[in-house]
C-alpha positions as CSV (number, residue, x, y, z in Angstrom):
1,X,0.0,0.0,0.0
2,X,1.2,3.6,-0.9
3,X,1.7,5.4,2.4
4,X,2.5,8.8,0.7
5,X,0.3,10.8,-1.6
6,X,0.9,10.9,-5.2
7,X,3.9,13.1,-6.9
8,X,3.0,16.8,-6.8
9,X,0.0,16.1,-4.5
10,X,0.0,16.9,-0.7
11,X,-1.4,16.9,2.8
12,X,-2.9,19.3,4.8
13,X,-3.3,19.6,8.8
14,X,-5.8,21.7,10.0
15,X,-3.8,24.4,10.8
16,X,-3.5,24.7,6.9
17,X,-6.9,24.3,6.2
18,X,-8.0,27.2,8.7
19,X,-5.3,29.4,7.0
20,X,-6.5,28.8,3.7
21,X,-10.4,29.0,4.5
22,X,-9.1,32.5,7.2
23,X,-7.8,34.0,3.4
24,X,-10.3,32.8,1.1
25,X,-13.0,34.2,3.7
26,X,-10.5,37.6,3.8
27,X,-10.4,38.2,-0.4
28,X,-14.0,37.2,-0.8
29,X,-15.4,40.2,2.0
30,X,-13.2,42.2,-0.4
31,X,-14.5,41.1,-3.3
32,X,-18.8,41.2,-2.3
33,X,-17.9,45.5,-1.3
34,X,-16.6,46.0,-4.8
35,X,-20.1,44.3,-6.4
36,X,-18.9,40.8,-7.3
37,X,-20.9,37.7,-7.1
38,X,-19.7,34.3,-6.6
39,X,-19.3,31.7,-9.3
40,X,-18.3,28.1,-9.3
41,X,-16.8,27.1,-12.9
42,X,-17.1,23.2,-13.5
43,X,-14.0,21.3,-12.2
44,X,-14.0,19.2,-15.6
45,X,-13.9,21.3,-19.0
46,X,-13.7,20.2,-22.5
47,X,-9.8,20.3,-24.0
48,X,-11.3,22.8,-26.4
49,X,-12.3,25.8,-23.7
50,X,-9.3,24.7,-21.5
51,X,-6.8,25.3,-24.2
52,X,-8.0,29.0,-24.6
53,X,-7.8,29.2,-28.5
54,X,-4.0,28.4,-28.0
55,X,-3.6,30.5,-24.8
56,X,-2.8,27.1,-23.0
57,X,0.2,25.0,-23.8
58,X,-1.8,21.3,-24.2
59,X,1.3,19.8,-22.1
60,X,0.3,21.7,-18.9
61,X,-3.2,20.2,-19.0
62,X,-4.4,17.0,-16.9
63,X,-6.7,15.1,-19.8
64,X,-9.1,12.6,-18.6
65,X,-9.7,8.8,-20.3
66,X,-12.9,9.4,-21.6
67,X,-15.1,9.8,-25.3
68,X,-14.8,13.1,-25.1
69,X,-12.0,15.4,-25.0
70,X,-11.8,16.3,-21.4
71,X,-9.8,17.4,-19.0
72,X,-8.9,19.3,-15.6
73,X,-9.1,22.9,-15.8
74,X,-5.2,24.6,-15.4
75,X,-6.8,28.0,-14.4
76,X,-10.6,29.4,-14.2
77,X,-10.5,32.4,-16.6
78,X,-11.6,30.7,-19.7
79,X,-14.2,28.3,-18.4
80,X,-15.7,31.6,-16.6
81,X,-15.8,33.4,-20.4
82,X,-17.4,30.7,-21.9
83,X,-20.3,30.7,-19.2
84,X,-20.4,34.5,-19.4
85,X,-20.4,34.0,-22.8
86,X,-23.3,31.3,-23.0
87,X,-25.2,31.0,-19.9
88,X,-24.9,34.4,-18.3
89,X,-25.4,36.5,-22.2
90,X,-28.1,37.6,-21.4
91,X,-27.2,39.5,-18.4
92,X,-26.3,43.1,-18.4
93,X,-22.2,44.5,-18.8
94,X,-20.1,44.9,-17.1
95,X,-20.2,41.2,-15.3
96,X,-18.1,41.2,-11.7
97,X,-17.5,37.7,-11.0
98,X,-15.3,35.8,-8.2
99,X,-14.8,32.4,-7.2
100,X,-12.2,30.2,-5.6
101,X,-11.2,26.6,-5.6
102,X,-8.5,24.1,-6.4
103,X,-6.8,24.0,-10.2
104,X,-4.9,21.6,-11.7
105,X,-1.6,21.3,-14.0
106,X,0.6,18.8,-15.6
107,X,4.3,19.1,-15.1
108,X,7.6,17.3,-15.8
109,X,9.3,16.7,-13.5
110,X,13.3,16.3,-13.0
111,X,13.8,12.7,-11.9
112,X,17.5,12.5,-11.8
113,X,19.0,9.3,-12.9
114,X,15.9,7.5,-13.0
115,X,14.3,9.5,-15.7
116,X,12.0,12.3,-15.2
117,X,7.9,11.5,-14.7
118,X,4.8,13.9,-15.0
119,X,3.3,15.0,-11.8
120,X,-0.2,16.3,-11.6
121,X,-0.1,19.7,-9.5
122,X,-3.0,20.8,-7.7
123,X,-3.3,24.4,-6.2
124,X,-6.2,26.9,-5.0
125,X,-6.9,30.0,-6.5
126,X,-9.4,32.8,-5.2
127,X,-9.9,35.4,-8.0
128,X,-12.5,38.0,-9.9
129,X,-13.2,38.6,-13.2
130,X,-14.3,41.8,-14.5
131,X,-16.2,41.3,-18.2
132,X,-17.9,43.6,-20.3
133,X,-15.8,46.0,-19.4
134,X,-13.1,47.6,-22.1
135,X,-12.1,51.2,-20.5
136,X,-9.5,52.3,-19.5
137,X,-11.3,53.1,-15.8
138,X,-12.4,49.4,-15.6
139,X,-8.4,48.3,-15.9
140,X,-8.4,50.7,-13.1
141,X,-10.8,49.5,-10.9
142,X,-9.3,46.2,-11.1
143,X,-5.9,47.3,-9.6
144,X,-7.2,49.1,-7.0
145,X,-9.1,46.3,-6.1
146,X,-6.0,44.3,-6.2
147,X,-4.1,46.5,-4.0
148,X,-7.2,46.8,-1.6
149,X,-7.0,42.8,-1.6
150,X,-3.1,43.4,-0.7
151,X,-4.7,45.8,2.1
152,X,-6.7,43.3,3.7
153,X,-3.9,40.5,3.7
154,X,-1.4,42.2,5.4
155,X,0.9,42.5,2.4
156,X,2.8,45.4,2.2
157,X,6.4,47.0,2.6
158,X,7.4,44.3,5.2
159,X,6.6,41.8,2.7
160,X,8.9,43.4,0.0
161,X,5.4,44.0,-1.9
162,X,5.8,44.4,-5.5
163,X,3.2,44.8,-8.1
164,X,5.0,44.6,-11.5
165,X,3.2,45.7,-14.5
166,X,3.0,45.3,-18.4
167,X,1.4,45.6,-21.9
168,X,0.6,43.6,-24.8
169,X,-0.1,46.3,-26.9
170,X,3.1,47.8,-25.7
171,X,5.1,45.2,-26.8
172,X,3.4,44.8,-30.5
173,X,4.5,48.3,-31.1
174,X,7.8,47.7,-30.2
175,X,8.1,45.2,-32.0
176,X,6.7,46.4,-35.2
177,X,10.0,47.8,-35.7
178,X,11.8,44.2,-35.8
179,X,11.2,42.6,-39.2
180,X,8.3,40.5,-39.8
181,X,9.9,37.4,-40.1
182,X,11.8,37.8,-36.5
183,X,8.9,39.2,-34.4
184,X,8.3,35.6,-33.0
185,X,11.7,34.9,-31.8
186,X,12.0,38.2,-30.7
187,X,9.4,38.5,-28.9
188,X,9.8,35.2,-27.0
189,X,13.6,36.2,-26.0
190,X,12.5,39.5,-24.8
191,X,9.6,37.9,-22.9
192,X,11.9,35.0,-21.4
193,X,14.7,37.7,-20.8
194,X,17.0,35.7,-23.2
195,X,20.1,37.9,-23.9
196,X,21.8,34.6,-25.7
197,X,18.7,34.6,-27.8
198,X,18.3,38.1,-29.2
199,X,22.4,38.3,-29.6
200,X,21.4,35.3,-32.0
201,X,19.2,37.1,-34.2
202,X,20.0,37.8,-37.7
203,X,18.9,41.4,-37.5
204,X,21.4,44.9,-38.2
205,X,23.6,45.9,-35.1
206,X,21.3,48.5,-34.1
207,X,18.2,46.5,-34.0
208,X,20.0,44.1,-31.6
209,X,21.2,46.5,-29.4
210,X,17.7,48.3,-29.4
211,X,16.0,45.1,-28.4
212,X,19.1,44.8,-25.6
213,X,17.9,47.8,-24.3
214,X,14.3,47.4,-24.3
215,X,14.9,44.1,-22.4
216,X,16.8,46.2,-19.5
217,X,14.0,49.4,-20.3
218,X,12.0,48.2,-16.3
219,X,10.9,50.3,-13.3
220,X,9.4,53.4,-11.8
221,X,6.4,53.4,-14.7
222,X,6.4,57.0,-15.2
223,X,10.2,57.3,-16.1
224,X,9.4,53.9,-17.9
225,X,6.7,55.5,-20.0
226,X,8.7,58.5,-20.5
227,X,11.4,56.4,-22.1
228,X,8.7,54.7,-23.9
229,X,6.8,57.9,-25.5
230,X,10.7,58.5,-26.8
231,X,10.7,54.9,-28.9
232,X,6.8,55.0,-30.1
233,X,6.0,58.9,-30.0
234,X,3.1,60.3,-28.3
235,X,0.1,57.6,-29.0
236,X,-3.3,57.0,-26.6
237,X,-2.4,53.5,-25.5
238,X,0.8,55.6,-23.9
239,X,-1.8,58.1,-22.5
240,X,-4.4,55.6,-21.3
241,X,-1.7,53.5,-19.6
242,X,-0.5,57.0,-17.7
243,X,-4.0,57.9,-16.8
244,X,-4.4,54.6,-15.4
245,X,-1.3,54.1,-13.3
246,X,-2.2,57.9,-12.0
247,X,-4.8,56.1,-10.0
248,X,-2.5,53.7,-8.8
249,X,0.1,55.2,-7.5
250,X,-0.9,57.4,-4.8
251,X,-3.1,54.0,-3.1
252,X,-0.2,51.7,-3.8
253,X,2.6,54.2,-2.2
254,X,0.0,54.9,1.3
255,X,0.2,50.8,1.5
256,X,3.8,50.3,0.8
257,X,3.6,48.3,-2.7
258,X,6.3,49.1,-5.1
259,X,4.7,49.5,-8.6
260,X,7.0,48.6,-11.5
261,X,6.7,48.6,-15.3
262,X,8.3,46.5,-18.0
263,X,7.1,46.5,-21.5
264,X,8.0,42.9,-22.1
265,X,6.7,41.1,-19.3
266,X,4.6,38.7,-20.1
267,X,2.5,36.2,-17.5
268,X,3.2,32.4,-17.9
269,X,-0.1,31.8,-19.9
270,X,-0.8,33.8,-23.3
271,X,-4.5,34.5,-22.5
272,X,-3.7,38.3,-22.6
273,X,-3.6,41.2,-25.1
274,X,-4.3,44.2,-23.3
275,X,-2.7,45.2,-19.1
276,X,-0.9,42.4,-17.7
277,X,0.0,42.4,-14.1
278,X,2.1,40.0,-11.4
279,X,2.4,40.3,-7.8
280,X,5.8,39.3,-5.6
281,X,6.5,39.2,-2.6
282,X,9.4,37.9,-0.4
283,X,9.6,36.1,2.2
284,X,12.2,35.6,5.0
285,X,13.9,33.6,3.1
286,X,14.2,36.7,0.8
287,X,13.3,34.1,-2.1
288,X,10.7,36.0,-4.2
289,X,7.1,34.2,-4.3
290,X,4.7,35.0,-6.4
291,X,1.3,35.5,-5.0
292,X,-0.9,37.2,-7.8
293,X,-1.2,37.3,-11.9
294,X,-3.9,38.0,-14.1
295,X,-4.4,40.7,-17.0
296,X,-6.8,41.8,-19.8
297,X,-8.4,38.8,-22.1
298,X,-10.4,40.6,-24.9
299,X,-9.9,38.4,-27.5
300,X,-10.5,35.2,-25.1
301,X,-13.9,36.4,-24.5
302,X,-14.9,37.3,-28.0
303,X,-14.3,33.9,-28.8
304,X,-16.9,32.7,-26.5
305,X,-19.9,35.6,-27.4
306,X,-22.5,33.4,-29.0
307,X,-23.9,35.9,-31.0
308,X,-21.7,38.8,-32.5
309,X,-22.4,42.1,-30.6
310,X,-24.7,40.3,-28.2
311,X,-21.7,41.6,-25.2
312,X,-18.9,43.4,-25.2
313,X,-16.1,41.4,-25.9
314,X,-13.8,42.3,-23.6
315,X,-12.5,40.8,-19.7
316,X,-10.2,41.3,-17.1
317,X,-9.0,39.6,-13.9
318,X,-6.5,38.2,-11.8
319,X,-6.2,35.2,-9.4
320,X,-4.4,34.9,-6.1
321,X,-2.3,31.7,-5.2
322,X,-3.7,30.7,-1.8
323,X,-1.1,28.8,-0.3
324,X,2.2,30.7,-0.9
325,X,0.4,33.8,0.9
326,X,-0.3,31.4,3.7
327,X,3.3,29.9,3.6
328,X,4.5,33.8,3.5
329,X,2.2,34.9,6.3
330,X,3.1,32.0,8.7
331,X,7.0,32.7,8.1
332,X,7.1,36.1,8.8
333,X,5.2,37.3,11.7
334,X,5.3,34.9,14.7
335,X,1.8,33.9,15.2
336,X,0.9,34.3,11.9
337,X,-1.3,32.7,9.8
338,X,-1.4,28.8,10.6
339,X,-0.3,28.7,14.0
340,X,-2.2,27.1,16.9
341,X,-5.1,29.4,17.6
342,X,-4.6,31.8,20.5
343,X,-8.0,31.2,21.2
344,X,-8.7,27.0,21.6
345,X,-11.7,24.8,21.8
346,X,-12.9,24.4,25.3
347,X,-12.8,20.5,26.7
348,X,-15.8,19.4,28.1
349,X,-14.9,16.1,30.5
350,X,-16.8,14.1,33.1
351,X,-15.6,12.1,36.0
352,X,-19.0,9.3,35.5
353,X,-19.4,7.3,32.5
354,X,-23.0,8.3,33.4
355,X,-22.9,12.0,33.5
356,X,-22.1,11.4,29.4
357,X,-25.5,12.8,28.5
358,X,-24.7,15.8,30.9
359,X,-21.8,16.5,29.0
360,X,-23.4,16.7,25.8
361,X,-25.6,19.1,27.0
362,X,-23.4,21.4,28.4
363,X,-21.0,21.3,24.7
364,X,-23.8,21.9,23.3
365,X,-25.2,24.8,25.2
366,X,-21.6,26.6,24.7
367,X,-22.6,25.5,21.0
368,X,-25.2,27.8,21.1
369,X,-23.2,30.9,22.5
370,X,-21.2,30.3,19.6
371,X,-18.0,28.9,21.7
372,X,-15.9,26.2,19.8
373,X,-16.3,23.3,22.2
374,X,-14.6,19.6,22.1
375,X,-15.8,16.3,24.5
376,X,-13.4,14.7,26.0
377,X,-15.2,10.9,25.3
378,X,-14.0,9.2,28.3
379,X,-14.7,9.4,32.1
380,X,-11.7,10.9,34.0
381,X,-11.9,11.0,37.7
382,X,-9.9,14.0,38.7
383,X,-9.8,18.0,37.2
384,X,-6.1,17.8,36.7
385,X,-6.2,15.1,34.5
386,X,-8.8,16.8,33.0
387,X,-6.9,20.1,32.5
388,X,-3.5,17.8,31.6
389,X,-5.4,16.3,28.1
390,X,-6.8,19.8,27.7
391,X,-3.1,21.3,27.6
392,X,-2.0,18.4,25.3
393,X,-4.8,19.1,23.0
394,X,-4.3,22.5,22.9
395,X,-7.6,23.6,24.6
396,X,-8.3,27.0,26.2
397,X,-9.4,26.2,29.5
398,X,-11.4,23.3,30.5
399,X,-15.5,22.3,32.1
400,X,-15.5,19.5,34.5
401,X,-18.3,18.0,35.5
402,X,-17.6,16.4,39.0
């Protein structure tokens, strides 16, 4: 019998459990004040709406034996288009969506010398979707509600709080100066931060050393932007992109978030062609950990409007990993987030295997008062053993009934 859980797969104690359900309960009070109503996207999803018209690498997806092409859904962004797209049509713009629950990927995994294997990894999310919505304030009410999400997690300057920024539309511009026939390559070495790769392209001096540059061209987004206007000249999408971090800034500097912008930053899925946006943090181990990511999906949800013009065809979210903010919380502030309540269950014994009933009556009457209450299922004859399996349990204080 396998005593371990299956590769990529883990445990949780209930210390874990409470954390996770303490910050999905924390994002989702968040999430109703803003206006957004809880979904639950199917668990199971055909290939063809998990793959995202090509947004989806097919290798990252968990594909079940059966008729149909199915599989486990890698994110919740497309299956939540398709049912706004379907289902929900007939309901009026903007749609303000959020949901949580577990996703799941398929890896590769480095075996060593006995050959690598795939895992299946399974991970919660708790995000919103914003769709219907194609202005430039709507991009803007989605990061503040990101950084008020920040707010009410406790993430901030002591977490090295970082909130890094980018544009697909940014980068197509830039790259309509790079032939034609090198835009793919270039773009995927800029966006993988490949210096190797865009020294290798067969393109004039200049145009290398241009690309070099824009690959370094990250930071403070209004010096970033300014740099930017320099390359493109003065267009709207630079103009709408200022507007839009003007709104930011001030909210993000109050809470102690860094903001950065890099016009080839690009999340790990290609489901985006508009605002892209990741969040890191760092923990003790001053190892970065990435927290947040989401971005604008236009074209994703276009492809799911049933009838053409029935919606606008336009979306924008972003998802929160669960855990690492729990794994970040507990390592940096003692008595953080998973640790042994400071506030315990209260033991209910008995020193009579007949006063049994009693006891049940008494845990449930501090039921009623809304006090978390344990039994203690067998007789005990003195208090201080009483109190002794109360301590070992971790209890609060104990009720004996002599």
């Amino acid at each position: 019998m396998a005593l371990q859980p299956a590769a990529g797969a883990r445990d949780l104690n209930p210390q874990q459990v409470d954390g996770n359900r303490t910050l999905v309960s924390q994002l989702a009070t968040v999430y109703r004040l803003w206006g957004y109503q809880e979904v639950a996207p199917p668990t199971i999803e055909r290939l063809e709406t998990l793959q995202a018209g090509g947004g989806i690498d097919g290798r990252e997806l968990v594909r079940l034996a059966t008729e149909e092409a199915l599989g486990l859904r890698p994110e919740m962004t497309a299956s939540i288009a398709r049912a706004a797209g379907t289902r929900m049509a007939g309901r009026s713009r903007p749609l303000r969506l959020w949901y949580n629950g577990p996703i799941y990927r398929s890896r590769q995994s480095d075996g060593g010398c006995t050959g690598g294997g795939q895992q299946i990894v399974e991970e919660l999310q708790s995000g919103v979707e914003l769709l219907g919505g194609a202005s430039a304030a709507d991009d803007s009410e989605l990061l503040r509600l990101l950084l008020a999400c920040l707010r009410s997690l406790g993430l901030a300057q002591k977490h090295h709080t970082q909130l890094l920024l980018g544009h697909h539309g940014v980068l197509a511009a830039l790259l309509e100066q790079v032939p034609a026939g090198q835009r793919t390559a270039a773009r995927q070495a800029l966006t993988g931060f490949d210096f190797l790769a865009i020294a290798a392209l067969p393109l004039p001096e200049a145009q290398r050393q241009g690309l070099q540059r824009l690959m370094r061209l990250r930071g403070e987004p209004a010096a970033v932007l300014y740099q930017l206007e320099q390359l493109l000249g003065p267009c709207a999408l630079l103009d709408n992109l200022a507007t839009t971090l003007a709104t930011l800034a001030p909210t993000a500097a109050a809470q102690g978030v860094t903001l950065s912008f890099d016009p080839s930053f690009q999340p790990h899925f290609a489901l985006y062609d508009g605002l892209v946006l990741k969040v890191v943090c760092r923990g003790t181990d001053t190892a970065p950990v990435e927290i947040a990511s989401g971005g604008r999906y236009d074209a994703l949800v276009g492809r799911f409007c049933a009838v053409e013009g029935q919606a606008t065809a336009a979306g924008m979210g972003f998802s929160f990993a669960v855990e690492p903010i729990r794994d970040l919380l507990e390592s940096s502030a003692r008595g953080g987030l998973g640790s042994s309540p400071a506030q315990g269950p209260i033991l209910v014994a008995y020193g009579q295997a007949n006063q049994l009933a009693q006891a049940l009556d008494q845990l449930e009457a501090l039921h009623s008062q809304g006090q978390a209450a344990e039994l203690l299922s067998r007789p005990c004859a003195w208090a201080a053993e009483a109190e002794q399996e109360a301590n070992r349990r971790g209890c609060s204080s104990t009720l004996w009934i002599a």
